[in-house]
MIBAPA-471739 format. One line per 10 residues: their letters; for each residue z, x, y of N, C-alpha, C, O. Coordinates in nm, 4 decimals, m for minus. Atoms other than C-alpha are relative to their C-alpha. Example, Ala and Ser with C-alpha at 12.3 -4.5 7.8 and 13.67 -1.06 7.14 Angstrom:
2
as	0.0000:0.0890:m0.1190:0.7800:1.2300:m0.4500:0.0000:0.0900:0.1200:0.0665:0.1936:0.1181  m0.0060:m0.0820:m0.1190:0.7140:1.3670:m0.1060:0.0730:m0.0770:0.1090:0.0899:m0.0261:0.2198
! end
This chain:
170
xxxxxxxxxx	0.0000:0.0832:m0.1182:0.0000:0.0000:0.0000:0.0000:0.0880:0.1249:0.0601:0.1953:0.1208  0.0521:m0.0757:m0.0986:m0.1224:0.1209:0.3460:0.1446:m0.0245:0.0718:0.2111:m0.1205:0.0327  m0.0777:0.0393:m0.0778:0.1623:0.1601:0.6234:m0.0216:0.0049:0.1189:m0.0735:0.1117:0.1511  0.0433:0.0308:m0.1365:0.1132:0.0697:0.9551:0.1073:0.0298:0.0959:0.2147:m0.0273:0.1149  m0.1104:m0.0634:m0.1175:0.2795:0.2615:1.2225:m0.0020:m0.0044:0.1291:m0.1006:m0.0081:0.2026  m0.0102:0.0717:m0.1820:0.3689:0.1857:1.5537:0.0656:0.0941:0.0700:0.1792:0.1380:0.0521  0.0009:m0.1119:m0.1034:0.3311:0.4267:1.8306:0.0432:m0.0662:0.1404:0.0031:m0.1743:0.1836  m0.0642:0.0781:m0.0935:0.5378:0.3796:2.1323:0.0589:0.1700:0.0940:0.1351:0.2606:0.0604  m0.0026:m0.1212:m0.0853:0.5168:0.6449:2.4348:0.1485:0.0089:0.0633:0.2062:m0.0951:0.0952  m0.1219:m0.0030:m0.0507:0.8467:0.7811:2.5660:0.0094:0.1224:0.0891:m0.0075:0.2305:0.0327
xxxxxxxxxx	m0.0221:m0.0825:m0.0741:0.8982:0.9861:2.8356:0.1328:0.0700:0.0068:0.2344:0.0007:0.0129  m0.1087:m0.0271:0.0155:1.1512:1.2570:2.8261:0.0859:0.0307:0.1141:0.0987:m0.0540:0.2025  m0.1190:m0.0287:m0.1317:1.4256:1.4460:3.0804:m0.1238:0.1152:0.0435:m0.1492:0.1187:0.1639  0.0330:m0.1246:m0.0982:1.2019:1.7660:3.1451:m0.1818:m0.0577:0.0262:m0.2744:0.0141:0.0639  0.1603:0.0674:m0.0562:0.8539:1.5061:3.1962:m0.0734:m0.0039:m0.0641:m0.1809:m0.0419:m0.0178  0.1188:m0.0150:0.0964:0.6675:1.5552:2.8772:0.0088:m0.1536:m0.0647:0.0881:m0.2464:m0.0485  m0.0371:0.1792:0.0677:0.5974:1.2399:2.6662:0.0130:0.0335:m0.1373:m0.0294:0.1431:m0.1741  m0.0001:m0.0158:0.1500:0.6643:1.2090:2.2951:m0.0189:m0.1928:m0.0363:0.0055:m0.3027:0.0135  0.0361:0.1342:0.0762:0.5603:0.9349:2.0836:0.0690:0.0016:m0.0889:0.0694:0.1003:m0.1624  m0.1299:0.0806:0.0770:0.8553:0.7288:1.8894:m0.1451:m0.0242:m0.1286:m0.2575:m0.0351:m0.0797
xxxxxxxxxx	0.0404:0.0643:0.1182:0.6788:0.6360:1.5414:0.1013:m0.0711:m0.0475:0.2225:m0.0560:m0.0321  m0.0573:0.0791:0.0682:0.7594:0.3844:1.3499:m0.0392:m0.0776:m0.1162:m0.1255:m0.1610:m0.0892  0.0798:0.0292:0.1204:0.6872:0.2806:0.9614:m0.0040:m0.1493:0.0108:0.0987:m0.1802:0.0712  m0.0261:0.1104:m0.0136:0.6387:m0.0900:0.9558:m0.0474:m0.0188:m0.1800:m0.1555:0.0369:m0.1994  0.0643:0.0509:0.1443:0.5615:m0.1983:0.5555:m0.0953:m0.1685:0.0510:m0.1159:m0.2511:0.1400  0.1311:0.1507:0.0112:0.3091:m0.4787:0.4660:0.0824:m0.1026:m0.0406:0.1758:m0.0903:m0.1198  m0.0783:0.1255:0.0539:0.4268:m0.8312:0.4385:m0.0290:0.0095:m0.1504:m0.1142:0.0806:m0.2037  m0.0297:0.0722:0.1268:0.5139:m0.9788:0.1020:m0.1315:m0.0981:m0.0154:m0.1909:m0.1778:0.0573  0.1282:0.0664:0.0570:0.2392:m1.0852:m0.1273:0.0145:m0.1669:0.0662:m0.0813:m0.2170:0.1252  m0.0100:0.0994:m0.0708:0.3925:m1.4254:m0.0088:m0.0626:m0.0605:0.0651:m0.1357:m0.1590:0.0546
xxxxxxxxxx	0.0345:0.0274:m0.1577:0.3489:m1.4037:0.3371:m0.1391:0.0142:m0.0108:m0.1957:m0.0768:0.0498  0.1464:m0.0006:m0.0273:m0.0276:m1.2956:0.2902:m0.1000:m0.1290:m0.0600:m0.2022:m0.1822:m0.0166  0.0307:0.1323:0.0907:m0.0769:m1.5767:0.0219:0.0165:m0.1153:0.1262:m0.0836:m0.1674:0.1752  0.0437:0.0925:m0.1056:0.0466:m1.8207:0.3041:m0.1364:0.0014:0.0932:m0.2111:m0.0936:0.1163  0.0541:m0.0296:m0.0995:m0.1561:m1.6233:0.5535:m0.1588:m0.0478:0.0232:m0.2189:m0.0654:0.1292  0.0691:m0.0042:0.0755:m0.4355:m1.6832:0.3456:m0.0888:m0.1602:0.0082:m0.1978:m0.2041:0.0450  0.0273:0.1524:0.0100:m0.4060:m2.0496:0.2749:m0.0178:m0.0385:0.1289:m0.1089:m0.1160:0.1582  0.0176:0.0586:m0.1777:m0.3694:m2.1048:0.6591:m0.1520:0.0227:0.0394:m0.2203:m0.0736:0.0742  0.1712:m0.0555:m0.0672:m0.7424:m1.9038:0.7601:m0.0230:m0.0991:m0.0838:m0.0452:m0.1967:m0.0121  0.0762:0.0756:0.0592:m0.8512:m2.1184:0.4747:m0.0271:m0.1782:0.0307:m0.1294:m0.2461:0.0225
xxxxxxxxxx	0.0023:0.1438:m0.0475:m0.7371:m2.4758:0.5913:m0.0696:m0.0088:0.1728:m0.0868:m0.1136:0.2351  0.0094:0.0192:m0.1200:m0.8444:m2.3766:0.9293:m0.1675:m0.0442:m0.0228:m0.2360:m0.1230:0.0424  0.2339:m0.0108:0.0592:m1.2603:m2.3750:0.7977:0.0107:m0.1625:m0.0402:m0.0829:m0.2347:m0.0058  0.0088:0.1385:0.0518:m1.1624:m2.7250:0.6443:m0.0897:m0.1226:0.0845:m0.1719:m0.2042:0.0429  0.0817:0.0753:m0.0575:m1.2683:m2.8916:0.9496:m0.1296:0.0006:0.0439:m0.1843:m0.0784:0.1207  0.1575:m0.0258:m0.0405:m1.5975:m2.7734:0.9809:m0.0863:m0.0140:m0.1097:m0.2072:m0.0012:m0.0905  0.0837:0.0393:0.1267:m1.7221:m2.8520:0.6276:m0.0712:m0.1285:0.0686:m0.1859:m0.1066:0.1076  0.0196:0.0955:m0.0576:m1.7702:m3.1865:0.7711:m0.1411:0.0037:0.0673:m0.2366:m0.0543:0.0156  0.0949:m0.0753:m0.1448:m2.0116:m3.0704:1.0452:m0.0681:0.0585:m0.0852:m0.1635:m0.0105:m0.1212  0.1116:m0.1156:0.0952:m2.1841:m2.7898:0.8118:m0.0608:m0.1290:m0.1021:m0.1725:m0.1440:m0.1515
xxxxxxxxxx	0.0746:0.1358:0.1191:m2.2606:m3.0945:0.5870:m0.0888:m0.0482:0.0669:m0.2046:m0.0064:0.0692  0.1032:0.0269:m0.1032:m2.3895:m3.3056:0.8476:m0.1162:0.0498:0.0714:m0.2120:m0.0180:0.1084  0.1223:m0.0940:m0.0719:m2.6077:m3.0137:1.0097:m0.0753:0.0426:m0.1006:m0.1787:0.1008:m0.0678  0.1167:m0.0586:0.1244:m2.7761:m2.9256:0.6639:m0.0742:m0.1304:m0.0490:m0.1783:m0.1148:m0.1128  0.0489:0.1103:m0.0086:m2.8573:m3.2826:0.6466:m0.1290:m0.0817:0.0807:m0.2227:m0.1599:0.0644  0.0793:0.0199:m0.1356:m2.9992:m3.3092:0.9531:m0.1087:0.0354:m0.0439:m0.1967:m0.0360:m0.0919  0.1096:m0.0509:0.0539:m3.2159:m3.0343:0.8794:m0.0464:m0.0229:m0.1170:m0.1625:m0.0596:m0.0990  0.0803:0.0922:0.1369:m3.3177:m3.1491:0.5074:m0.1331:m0.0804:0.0691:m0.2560:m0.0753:0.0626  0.0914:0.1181:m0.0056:m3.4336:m3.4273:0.6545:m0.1248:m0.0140:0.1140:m0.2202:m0.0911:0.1243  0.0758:m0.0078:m0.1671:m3.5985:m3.3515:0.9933:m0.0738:0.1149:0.0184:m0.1963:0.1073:0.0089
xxxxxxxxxx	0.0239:m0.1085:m0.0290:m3.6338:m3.0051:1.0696:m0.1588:0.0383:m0.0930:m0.2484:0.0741:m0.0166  0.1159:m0.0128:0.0756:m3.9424:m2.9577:0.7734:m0.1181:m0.0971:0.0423:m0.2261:m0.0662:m0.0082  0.0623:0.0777:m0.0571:m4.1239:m3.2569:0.9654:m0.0328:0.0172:0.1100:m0.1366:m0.0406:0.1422  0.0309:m0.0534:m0.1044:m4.1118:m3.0950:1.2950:m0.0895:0.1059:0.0409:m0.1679:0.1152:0.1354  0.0493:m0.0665:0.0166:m4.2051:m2.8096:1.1813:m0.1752:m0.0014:m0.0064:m0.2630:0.0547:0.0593  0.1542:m0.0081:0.0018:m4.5329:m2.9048:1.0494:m0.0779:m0.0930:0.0904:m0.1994:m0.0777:0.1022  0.0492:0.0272:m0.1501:m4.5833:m3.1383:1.3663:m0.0310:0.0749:0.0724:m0.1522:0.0690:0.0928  0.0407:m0.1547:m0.0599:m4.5872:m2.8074:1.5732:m0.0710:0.0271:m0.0441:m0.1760:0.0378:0.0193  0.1620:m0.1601:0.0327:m4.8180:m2.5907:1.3646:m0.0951:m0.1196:0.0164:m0.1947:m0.0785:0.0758  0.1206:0.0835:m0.0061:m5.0433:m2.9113:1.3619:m0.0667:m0.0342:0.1262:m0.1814:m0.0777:0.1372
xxxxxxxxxx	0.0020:0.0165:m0.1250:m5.0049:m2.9309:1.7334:m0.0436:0.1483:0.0960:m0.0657:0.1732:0.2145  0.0220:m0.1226:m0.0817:m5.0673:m2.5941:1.7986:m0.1391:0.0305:m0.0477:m0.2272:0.0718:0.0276  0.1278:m0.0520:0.0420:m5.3510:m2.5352:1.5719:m0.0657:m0.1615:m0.0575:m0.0380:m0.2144:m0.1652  0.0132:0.1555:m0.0535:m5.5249:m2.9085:1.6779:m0.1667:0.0015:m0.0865:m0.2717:0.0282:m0.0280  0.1421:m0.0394:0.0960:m5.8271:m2.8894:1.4038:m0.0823:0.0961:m0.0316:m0.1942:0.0784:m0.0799  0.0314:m0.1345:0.0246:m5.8918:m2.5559:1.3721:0.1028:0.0540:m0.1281:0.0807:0.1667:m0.1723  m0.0643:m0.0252:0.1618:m5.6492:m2.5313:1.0426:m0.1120:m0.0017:m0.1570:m0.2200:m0.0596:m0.1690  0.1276:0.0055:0.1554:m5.8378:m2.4800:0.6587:0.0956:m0.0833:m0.0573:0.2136:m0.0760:m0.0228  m0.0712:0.0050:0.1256:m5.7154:m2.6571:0.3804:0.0998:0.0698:m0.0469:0.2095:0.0215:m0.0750  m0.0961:m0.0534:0.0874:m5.5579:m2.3897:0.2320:0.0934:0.0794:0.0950:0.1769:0.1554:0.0461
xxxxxxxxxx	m0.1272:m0.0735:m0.1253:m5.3457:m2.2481:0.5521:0.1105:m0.1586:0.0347:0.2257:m0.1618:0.0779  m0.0775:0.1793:m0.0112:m5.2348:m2.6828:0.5648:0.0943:0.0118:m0.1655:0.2112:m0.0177:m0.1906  m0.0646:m0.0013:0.1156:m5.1675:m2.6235:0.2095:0.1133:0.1447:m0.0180:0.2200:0.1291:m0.0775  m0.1211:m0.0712:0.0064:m4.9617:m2.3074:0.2280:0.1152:m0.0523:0.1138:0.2329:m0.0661:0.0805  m0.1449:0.0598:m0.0509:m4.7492:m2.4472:0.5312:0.0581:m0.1418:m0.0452:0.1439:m0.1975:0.0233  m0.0776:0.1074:0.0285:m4.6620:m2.7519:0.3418:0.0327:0.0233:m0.1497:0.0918:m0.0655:m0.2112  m0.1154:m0.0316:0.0368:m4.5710:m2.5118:0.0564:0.1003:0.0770:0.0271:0.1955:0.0937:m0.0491  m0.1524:m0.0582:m0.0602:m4.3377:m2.3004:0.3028:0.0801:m0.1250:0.0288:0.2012:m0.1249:0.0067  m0.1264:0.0770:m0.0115:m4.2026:m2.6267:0.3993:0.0559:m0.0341:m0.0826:0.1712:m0.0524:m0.0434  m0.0332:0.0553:0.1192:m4.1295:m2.7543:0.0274:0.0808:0.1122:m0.0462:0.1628:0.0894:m0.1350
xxxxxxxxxx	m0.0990:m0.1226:0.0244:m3.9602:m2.4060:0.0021:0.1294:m0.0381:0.0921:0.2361:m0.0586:0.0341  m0.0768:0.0095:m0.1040:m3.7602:m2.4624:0.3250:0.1037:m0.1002:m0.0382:0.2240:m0.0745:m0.0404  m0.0703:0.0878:0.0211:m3.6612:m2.8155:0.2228:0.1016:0.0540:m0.1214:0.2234:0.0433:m0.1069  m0.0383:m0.0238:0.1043:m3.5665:m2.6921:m0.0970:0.1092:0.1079:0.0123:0.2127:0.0844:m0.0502  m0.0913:m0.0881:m0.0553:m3.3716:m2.3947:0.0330:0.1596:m0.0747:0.0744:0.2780:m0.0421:0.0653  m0.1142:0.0619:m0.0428:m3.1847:m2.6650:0.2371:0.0568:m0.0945:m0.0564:0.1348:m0.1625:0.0102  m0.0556:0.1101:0.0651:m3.0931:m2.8973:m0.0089:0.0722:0.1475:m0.1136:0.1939:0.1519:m0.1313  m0.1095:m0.1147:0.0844:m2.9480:m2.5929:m0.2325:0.1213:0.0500:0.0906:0.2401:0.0532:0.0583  m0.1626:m0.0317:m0.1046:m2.7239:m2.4712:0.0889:0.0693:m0.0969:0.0239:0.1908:m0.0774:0.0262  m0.0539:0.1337:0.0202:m2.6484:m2.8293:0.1169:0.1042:m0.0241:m0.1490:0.2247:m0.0488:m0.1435
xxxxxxxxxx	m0.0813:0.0173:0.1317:m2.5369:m2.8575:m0.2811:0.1586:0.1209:0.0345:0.2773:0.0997:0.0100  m0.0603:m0.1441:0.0439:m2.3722:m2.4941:m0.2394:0.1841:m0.0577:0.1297:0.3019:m0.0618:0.0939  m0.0564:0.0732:m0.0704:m2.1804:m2.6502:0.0726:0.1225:m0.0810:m0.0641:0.2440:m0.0611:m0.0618  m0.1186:0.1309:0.0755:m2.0203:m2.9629:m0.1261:0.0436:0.0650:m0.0882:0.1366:0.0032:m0.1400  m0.0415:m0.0191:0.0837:m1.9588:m2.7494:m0.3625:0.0962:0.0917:0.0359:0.1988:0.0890:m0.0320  m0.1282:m0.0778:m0.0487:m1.7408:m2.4989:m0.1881:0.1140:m0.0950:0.0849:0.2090:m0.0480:0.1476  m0.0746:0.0695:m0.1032:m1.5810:m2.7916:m0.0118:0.0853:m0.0636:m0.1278:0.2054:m0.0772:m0.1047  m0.0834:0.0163:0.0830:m1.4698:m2.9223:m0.3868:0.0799:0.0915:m0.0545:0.1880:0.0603:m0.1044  m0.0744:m0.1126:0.0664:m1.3637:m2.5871:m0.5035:0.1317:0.0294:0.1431:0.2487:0.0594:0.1192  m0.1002:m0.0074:m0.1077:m1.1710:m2.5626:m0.1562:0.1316:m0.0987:m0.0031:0.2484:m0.0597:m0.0011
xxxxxxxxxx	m0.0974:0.1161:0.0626:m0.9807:m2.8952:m0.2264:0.0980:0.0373:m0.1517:0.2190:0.0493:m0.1707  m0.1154:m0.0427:0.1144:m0.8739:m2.8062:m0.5716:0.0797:0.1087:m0.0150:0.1654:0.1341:m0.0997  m0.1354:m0.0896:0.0511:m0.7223:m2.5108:m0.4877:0.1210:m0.0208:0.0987:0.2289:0.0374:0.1099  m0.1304:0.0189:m0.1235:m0.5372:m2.6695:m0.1891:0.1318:m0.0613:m0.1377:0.2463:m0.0299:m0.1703  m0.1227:0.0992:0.1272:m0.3858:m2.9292:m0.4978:0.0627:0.1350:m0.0813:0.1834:0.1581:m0.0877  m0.0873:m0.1352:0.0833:m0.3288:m2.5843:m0.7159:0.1413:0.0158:0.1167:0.2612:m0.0116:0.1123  m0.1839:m0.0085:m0.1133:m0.0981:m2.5000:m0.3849:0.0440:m0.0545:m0.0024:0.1368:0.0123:m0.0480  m0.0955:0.1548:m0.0592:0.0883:m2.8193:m0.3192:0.0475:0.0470:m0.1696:0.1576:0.1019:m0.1732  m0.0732:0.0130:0.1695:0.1719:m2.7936:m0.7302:0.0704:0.1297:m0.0023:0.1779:0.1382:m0.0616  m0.0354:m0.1303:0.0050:0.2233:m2.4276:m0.6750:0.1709:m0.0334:0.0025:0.2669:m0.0327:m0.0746
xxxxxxxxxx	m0.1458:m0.0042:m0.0926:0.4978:m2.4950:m0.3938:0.1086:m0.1174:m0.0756:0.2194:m0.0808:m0.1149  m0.0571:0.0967:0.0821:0.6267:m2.8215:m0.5629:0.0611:0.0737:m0.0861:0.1835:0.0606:m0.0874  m0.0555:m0.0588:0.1473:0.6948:m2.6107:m0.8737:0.1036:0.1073:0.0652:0.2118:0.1011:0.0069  m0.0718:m0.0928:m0.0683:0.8683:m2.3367:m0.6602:0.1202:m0.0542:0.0317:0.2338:m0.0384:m0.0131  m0.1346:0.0969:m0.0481:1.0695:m2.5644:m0.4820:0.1174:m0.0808:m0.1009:0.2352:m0.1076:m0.0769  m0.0838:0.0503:0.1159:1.2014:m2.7172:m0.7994:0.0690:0.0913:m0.0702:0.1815:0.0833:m0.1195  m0.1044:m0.0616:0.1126:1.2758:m2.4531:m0.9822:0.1199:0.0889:0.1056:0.2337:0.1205:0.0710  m0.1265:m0.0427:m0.0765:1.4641:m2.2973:m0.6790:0.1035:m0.0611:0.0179:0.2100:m0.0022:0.0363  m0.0875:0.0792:m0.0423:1.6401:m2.6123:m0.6214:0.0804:m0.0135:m0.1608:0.1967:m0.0524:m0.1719  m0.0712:0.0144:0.1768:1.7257:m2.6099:m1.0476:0.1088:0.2113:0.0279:0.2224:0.2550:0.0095
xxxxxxxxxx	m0.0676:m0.1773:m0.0030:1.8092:m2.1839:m0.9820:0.1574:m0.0528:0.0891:0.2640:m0.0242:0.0345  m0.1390:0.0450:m0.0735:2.1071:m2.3410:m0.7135:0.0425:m0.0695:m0.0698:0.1598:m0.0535:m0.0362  m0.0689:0.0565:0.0913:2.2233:m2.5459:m0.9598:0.1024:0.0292:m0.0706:0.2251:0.0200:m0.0666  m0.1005:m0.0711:0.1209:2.2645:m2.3714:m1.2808:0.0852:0.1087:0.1187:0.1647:0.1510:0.0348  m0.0725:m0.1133:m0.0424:2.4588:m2.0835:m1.0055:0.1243:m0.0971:0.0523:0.2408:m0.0652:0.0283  m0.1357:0.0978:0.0043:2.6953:m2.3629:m0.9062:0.0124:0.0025:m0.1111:0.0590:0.1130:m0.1387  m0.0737:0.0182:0.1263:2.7635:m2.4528:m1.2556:0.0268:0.1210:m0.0599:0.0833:0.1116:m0.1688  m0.0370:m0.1477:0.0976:2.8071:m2.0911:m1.3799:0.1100:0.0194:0.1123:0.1872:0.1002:0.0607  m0.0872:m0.0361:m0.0830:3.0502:m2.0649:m1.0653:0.0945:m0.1369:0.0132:0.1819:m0.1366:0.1000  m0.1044:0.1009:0.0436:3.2376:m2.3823:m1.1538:0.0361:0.0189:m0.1088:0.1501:m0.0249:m0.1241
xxxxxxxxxx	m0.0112:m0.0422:0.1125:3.2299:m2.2608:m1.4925:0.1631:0.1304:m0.0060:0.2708:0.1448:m0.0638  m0.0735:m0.0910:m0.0233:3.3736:m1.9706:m1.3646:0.1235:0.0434:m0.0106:0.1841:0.1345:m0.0670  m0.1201:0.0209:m0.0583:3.6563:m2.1102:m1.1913:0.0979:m0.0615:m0.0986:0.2203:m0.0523:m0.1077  m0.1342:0.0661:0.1146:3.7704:m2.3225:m1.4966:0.0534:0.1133:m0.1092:0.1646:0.1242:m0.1609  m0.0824:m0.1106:0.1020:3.7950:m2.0242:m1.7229:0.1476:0.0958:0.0343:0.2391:0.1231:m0.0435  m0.0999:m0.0423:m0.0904:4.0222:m1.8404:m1.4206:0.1556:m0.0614:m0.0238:0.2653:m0.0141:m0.0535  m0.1224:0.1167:0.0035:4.2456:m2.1498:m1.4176:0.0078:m0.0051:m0.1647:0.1070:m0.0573:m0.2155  m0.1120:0.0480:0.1614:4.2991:m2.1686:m1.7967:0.0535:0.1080:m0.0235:0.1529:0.1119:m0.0960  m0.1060:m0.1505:0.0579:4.3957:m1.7767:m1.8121:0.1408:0.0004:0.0887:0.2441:0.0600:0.0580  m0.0760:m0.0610:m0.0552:4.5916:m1.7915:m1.5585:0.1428:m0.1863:m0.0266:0.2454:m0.2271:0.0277
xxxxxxxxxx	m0.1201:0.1446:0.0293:4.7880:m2.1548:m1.6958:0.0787:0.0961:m0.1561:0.2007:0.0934:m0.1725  m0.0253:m0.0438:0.1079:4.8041:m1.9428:m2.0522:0.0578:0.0779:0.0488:0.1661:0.0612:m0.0073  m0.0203:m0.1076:0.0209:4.9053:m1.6265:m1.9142:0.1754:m0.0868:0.0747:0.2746:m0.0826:0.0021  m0.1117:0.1044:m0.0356:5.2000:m1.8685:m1.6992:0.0590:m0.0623:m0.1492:0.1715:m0.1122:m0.1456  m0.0625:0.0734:0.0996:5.2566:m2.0025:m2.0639:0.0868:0.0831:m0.0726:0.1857:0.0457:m0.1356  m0.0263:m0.0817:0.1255:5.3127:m1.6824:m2.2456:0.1240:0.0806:0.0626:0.2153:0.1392:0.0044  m0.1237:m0.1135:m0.0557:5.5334:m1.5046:m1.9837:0.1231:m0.1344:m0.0138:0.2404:m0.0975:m0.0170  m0.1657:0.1076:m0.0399:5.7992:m1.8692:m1.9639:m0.0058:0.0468:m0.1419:0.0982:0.1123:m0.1486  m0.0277:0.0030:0.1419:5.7584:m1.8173:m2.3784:0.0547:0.1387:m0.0237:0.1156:0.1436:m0.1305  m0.0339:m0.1172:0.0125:5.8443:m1.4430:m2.3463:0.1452:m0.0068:0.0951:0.2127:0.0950:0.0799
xxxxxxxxxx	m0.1512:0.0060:m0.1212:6.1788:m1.5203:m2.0695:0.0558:m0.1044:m0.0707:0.1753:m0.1159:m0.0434  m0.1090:0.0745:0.0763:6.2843:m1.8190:m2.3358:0.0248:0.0687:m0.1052:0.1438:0.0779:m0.1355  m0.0400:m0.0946:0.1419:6.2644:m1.5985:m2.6558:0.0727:0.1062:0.0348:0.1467:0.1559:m0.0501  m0.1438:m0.0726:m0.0229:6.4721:m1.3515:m2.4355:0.1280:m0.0773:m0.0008:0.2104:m0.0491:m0.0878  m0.1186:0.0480:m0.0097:6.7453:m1.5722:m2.3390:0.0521:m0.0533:m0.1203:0.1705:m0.0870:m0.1230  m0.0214:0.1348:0.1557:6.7350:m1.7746:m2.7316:0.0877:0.1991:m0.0675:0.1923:0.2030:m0.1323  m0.0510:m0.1018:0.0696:6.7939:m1.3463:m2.8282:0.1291:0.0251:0.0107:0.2163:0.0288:m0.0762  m0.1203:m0.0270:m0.0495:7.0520:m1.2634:m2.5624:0.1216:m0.1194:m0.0236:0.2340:m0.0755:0.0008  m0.0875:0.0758:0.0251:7.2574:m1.5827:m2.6487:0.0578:0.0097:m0.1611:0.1708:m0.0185:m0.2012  m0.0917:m0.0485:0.1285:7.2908:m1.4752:m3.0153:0.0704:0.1201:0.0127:0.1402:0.1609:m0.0801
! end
């Protein structure tokens, strides 16, 4: 793991400067795992939009297209220059209906791993809240074993001060 050090200028008594270092360590796999999930929910709202705009184009943008070249080149086109730009557009469309699929499909794989998290943390949270538990009951546990040595050990010393006095009276 890399450490990241933090430089911090200090001026001394006879005017020179020295630089204070300082090691800082890397957050906890944790913290980057949150850090992580956060950049990731932040993109969430723009699937939406990236959907919509590949849509758009699907549907439009390959129709414009060959309006223009038809508009630019106004019967002076061959056959086969009409026929290759309407198979670049059948490429194009086709290109945008795959970034389109590729799209919904990172937007389902994005969802299921939000649910993996939520089950993650759920499961975390439970078993931390079960970990405080059993440590109360091993520390109530504790306390009753305390209290029975110390009722027995109270039993054995009055049974050791009556078997003196039962001696000293014979």
């Amino acid at each position: 793991m890399p450490e990241i050090i933090a430089q911090k200028p200090l001026e001394s008594e006879d005017g020179t400067v020295e630089i204070e270092q300082k090691d800082v360590a890397e957050p906890e796999p944790e913290k980057r795992r949150v850090r992580f999930s956060q950049k990731i929910g932040k993109l969430k709202p723009l699937l939406p939009i990236l959907t919509g705009g590949l849509r758009l184009i699907d549907h439009g943008a390959a129709q414009m297209v060959a309006q223009l070249l038809n508009l630019a080149n106004p019967g002076g086109a061959s056959a086969a220059a009409d026929n290759e730009i309407q198979h670049g557009i059948a490429e194009i469309e086709a290109s945008h209906r795959d970034l389109r699929l590729s799209v919904q499909d990172h937007s389902v794989e994005l969802k299921r791993i939000e649910e993996q998290i939520l089950l993650m943390r759920e499961t975390v949270e439970r078993n931390a809240s079960e970990h405080t538990k059993l440590v109360e009951d091993v520390n109530s546990l504790g306390n009753l074993v305390r209290m029975v040595g110390i009722g027995l050990a109270i039993l054995l010393i009055l049974l050791l001060v009556l078997t003196g006095l039962l001696l000293i009276r014979k």
